[in-house]
N, C-alpha and C positions, 0 to 999 in steps of 0.2 A: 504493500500500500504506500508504503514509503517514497520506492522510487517513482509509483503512479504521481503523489502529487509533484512531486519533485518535478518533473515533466511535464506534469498541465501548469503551475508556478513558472516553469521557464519558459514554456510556449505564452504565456501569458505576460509573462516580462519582454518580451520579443516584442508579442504583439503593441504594446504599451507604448514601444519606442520607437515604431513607424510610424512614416506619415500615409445610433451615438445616443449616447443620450442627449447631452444639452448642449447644444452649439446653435450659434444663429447665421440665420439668413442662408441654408442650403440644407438638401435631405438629411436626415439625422433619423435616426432609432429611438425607441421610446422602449420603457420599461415594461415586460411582461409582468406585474403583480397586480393584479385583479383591481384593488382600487383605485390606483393610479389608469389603469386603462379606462375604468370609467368615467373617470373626471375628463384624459381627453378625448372620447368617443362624445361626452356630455357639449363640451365647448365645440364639438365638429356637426354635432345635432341643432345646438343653438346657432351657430352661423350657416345653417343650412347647408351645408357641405357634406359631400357623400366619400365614404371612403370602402376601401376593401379591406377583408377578415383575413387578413396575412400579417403577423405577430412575429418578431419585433416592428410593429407599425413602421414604414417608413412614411415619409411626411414633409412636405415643405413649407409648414408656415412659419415665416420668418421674424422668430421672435423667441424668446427664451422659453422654452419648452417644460414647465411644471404640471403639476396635476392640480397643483393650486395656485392660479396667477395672481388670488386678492390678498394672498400675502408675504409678498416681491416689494422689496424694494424699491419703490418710486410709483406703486400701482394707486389706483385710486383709492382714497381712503385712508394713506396711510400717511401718517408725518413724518416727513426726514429730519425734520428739528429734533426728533425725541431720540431718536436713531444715533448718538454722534458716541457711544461709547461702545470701543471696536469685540471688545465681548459680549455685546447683548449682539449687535450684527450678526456677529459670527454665528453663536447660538442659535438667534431665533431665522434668520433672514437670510444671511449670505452663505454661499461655501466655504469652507474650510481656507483652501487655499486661493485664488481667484487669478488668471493671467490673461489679460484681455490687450492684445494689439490687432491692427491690421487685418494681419496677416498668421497670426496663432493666437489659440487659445487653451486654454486646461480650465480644469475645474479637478481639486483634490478634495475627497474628502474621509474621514474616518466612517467605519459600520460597525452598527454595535449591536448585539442581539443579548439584552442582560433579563433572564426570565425565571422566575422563582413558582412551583405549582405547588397544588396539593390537589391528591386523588384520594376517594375514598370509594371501596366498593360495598354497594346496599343491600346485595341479596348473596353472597358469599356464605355459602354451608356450613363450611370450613371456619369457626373462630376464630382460630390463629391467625388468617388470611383475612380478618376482615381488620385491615389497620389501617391506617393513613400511610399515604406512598408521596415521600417529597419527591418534587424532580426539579429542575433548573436547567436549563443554557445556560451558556458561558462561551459568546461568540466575538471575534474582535476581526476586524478585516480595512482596507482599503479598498476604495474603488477613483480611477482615477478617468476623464474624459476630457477630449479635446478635437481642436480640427488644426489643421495647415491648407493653409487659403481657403476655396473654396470648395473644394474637389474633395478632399480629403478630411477623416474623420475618425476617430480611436474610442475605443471605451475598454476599459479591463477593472478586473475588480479579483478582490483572494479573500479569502476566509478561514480560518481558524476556530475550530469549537471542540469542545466537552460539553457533553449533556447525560443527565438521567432524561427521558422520555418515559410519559403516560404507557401503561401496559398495553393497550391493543398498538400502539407504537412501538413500544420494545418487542412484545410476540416478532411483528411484520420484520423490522430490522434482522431480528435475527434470523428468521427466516430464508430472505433476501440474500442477508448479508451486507445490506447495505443501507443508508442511512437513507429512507425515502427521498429521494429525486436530488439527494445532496453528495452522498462518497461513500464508499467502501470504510471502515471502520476498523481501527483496535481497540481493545475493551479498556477501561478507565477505572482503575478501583474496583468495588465490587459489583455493580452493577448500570455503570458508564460505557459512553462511547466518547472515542477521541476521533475528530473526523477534521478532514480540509479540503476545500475544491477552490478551485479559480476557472474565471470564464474572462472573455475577451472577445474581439473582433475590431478589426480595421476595414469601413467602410468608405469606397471612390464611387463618385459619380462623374463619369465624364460630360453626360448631358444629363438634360431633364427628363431624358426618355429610358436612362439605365444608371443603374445601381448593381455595386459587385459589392459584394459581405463575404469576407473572407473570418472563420472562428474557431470558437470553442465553446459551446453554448447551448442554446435552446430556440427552437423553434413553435410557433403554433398555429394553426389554420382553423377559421371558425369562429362563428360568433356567440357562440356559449360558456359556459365555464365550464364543459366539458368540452373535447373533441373528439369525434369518432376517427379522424382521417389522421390529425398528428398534435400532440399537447405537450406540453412543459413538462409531465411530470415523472420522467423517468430522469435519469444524470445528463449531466453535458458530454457533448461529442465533438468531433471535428467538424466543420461542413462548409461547402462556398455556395452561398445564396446567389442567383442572381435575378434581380427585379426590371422587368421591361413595361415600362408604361408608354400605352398610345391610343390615345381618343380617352376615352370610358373604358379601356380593358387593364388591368394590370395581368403580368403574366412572370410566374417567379416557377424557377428553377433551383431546388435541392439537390445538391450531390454530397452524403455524409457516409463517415467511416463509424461504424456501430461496434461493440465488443459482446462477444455472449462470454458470463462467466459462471454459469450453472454446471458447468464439468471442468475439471484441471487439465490442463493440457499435459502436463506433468513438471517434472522437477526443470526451471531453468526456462521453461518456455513461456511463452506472452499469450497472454487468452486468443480463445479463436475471434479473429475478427471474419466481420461481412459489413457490405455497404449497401446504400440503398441509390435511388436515383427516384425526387418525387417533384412532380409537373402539379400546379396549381392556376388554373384561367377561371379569373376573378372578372366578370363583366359587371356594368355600371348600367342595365340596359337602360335604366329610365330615373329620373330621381328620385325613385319608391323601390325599384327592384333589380335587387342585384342576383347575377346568379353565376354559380363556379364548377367547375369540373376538376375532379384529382384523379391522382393517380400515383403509384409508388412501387417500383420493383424492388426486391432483397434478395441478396445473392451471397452466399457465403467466399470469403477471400482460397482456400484451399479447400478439396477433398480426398478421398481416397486415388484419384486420378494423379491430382500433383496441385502445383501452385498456379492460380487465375487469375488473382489479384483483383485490380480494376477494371471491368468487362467496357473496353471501348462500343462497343454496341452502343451500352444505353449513357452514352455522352451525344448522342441525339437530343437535340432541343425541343424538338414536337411532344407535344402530348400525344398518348396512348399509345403504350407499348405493345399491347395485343397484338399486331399485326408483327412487329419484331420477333416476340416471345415465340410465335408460330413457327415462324421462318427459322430460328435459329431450335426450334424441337428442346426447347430450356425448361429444366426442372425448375426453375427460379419460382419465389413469393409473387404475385403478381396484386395488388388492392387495387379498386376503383369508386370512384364515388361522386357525388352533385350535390350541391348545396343550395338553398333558396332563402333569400331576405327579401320580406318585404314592411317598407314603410307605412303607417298609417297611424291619421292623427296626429299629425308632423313630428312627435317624438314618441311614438310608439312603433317595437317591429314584432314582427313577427318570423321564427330562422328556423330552416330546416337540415338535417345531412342524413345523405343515404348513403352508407358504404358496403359496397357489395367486395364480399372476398372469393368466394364460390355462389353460384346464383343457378336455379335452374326453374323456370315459369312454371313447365309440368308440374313436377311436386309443389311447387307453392300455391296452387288453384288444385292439388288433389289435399293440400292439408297432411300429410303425410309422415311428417316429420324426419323430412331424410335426412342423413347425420349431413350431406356436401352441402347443403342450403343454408352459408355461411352467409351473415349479413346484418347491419343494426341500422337503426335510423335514429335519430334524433330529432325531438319537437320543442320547440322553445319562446318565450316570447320575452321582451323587456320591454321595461317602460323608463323614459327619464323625464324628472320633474313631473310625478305623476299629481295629480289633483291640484296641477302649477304651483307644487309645493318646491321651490327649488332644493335643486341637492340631493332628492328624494327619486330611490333610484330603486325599480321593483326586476324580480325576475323569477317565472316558473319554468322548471324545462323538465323534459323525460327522457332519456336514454335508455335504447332496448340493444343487446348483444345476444347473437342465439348462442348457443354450444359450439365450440369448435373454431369458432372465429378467432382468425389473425394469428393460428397456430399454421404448422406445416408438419408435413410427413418427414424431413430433417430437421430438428428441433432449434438448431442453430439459424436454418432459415424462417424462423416466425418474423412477428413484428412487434419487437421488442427489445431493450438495450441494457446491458447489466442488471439483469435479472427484473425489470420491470418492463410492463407493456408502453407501447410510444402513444398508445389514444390514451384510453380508459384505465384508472388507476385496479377497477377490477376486473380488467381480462377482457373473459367474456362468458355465457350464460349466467347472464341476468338482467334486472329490469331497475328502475331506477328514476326517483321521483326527486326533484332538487326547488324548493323554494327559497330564496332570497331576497334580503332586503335592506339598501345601506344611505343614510344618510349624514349627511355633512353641515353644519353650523359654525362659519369661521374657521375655528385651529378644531371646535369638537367635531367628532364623527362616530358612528356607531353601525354596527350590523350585526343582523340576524340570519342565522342559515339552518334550514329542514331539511335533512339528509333518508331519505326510506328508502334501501334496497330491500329488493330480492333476489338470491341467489343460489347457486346450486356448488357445494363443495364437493371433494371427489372422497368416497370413503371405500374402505376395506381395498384399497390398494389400485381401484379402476378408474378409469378416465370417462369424467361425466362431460368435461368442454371448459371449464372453466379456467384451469393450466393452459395460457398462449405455450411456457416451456414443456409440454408432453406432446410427446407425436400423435397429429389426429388419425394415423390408422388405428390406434389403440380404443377406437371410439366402442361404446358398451352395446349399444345396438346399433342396425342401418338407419331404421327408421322409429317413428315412436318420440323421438328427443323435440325435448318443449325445456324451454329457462326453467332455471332452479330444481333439474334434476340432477341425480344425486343426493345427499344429504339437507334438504331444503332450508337456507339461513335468511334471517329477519334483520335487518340492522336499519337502527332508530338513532337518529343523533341532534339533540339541538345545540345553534353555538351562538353564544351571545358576546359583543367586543365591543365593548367602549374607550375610547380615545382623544387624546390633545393630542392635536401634529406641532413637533418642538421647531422641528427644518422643515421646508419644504421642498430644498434641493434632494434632502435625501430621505425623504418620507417618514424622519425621525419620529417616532409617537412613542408615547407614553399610555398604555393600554392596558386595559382588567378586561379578562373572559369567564364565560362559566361554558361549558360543555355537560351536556348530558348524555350518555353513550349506552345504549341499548343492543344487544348483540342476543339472538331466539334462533335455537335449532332444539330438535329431538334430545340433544346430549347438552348440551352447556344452557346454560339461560343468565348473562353476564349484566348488571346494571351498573354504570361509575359516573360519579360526579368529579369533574376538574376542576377548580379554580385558580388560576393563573393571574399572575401579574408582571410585568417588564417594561423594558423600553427597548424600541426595535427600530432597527433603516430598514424599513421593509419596502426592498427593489423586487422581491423573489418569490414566487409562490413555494410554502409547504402544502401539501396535500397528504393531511392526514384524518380524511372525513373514507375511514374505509371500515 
């Protein structure tokens, strides 16, 4: 694990020192963390402007790019007279470090993730086990951005942490093996992890019509807080994005290097790698309805044959590889999928994704339940400034995965990356109800989220669909297979956050949560209450609503 970070640290100090988040007056990147995306999706609704569901947003409005512009330095409202003593700035308003000429700029700033909890479980059989469980982070980091002239643009950031995590947290970790969607892990004390990761990328634009993102990071497609097609929440990878906007279409190209580390390669050797190749056409057709089309092959780096590496094939730029995949008689992962947004009510939408992985019409109008009739959809709606309550930000959606989906018959070729899947934090076979709700007053802000799955876990040693890593010929029947077969699971979760944002360059908040976490099968029946408090830069999503 050592020499992993050691590697993504230097890839990352590399990337640091070439010529985003915050830079002005040309394309810049924006932060993948759920609330900050909503603040600027909210200011792109208010000024009528349309955009597409391709995460890290790129974006050209020319102007310092926060999730909260009313509390910036020089914005309305606010007094620069009161302002003149260089530690309240620093604190509440400016970054860290600040280098602004011409022709370059940076922005330094410290990450702090300092979290103190208590869990307690309600319905534990067992006395002895029904105690209070403290847990903590303990997270310090850097993140540093900048451009050189106008073309060019940096963002890198590194992290350092120890934590005790909440027990359906620590289960999954160990599990895994790895700290959800954060690093690989060594244990800390008695019941600690000691974890680090760094991300980066150096973004050029030579025109206004293309964007090259060259990284180490995260990607996400979709306008939900889940995706079916590709989401934040598995680790960071390598990958070169490239964004081609013309008229109302954007159209972006992923080429990423994945690792699977579910089996040892053995002593001395480096996990099996495989890459993927994924095509995303984002249209604008109207200014109410956008619609997209994906796509993403996966292909293992080596097999029993010999070494493949990088399959120049799919360094093809067109979308849909089907007609390739044929031609070349390739074993390879193949996913496809459609997306639809539509506006209504000037800030209301409505979002759709279909992601087909095996699809066959027959059996879906016979009902049938054939195990190859791999495929989810997702339904969802948001509202912003709902009841023209500003700030006031609503959202329901449902996510369906049948059995079997986004595995493959070589385990290495699924679609997933260090031991976590790249949609859905759970796999697939099951269903899945998501309400939220987040509002903003000033520096306060608050949100609530209703998490109800159902799901099917695999028991007495067979494969129900729900493992992306088990090969789907190991499937239990042909036919018959419907969500949440297998060991049929219930999980209930509510999460309530309350907050004062301290920066707004770096989403600094000072926050208290309560979690209620409900987990119902035939065998276990788990209740736990959390209450947490800290203060956090939160640029990053955790996803630990499983």
């Amino acid at each position: 694990m050592i020499k992993s970070i050691k590697k993504g640290f230097t890839t990352t100090l590399i990337l640091s020192l070439l010529p985003v988040i915050y830079v002005c007056a040309q394309p810049v990147t924006l932060p993948l963390e759920h609330s900050m995306r909503i603040g600027f999706e909210n200011r792109l609704v208010t000024q009528e402007k349309n955009w597409h569901p391709i995460y890290p947003m790129r974006t050209d409005i020319g102007e310092k790019l926060i999730a909260y512009p009313g509390l910036l330095i020089g914005a309305p409202g606010v007094n620069n007279k009161k302002l003149k003593a260089l530690i309240n700035r620093k604190l509440f308003f400016e970054d860290f470090i600040r280098v602004e000429t011409k022709d370059f700029k940076l922005y330094i700033n410290p990450l702090f993730d300092f979290e103190k909890g208590l869990q307690y479980s309600l319905n534990n059989t067992n006395e002895t086990d029904r105690r209070n469980r403290e847990t903590w982070v303990n997270t310090r980091g850097i993140g540093i951005d900048g451009s050189i002239g106008t073309q060019l643009a940096f963002h890198t950031a590194f992290y350092e942490s120890q934590a005790v995590l909440p027990t359906w947290v620590d289960e999954r970790t160990r599990e895994l093996r790895v700290v959800p969607g954060q690093a690989m892990y060594k244990s800390f004390k008695s019941n600690g992890f000691d974890y680090a990761f760094a991300e980066g990328h150096v973004s050029y634009s030579p025109s206004s019509y293309f964007n090259f993102r060259f990284g180490h990071g995260k990607n996400f497609i979709g306008d939900g807080y889940r995706s079916l097609f590709l989401s934040d929440v598995a680790f960071n990878y390598p990958y070169l994005a490239i964004n081609t906007s013309v008229w109302n279409i954007e159209y972006t190209n992923i080429y990423s290097q994945l690792q699977d580390i579910s089996t040892s390669p053995g002593p001395w050797q480096p996990w099996h790698k495989k890459y993927t190749t994924t095509h995303y056409l984002s249209w604008n057709a109207t200014p109410w309805l956008n619609i997209g089309f994906f796509e993403s092959i996966v292909w293992q780096a080596s097999d029993s044959i010999g070494q493949r590496g990088f399959d120049i094939n799919y360094l093809n730029p067109i979308i849909f590889y089907r007609p390739v995949e044929f031609s070349l008689g390739s074993p390879d992962n193949a996913l496809m999928g459609a997306s639809i947004r539509v506006r209504f009510l000037k800030k209301n939408f409505f979002y759709t994704q279909l992601m087909l992985d095996e699809f066959k019409l027959e059996h879906v109008l016979k009902g049938d339940g054939w195990w190859a009739n791999k495929h989810g959809f997702q339904l969802g709606v948001k509202s912003f400034d709902l009841f023209d309550v500003r700030n006031l930000f609503v959202r329901a959606e449902y996510n369906h995965v049948r059995p079997y989906t986004y595995a493959h018959n070589t385990p290495i070729q699924n679609y997933g990356h260090y031991n976590q899947p790249l949609a859905h934090p759970q796999g697939a076979n099951f269903r899945e109800f998501l309400f939220m709700t987040n509002y903003r007053y000033k520096r306060w802000k608050g949100d609530y989220k209703l998490v109800y799955t159902t799901y099917g876990k695999d028991t007495t040693g067979l494969n129900y669909g729900g493992n992306i890593y088990k090969p789907y010929y190991e499937y239990v029947t042909e036919y018959g297979n419907k969500i949440g077969q297998g060991l049929k699971t219930t999980l209930v979760m509510h999460n309530i956050n309350m907050g004062w944002i301290v920066n707004p360059h770096t989403n600094l908040t000072i926050q208290a949560g309560l979690t209620l976490y409900h987990i119902n099968n035939s065998e276990i029946d788990k209740k736990e209450v959390f209450l947490n408090f800290g203060l956090r830069s939160a640029l990053f999503n955790r996803y630990y609503d499983f």
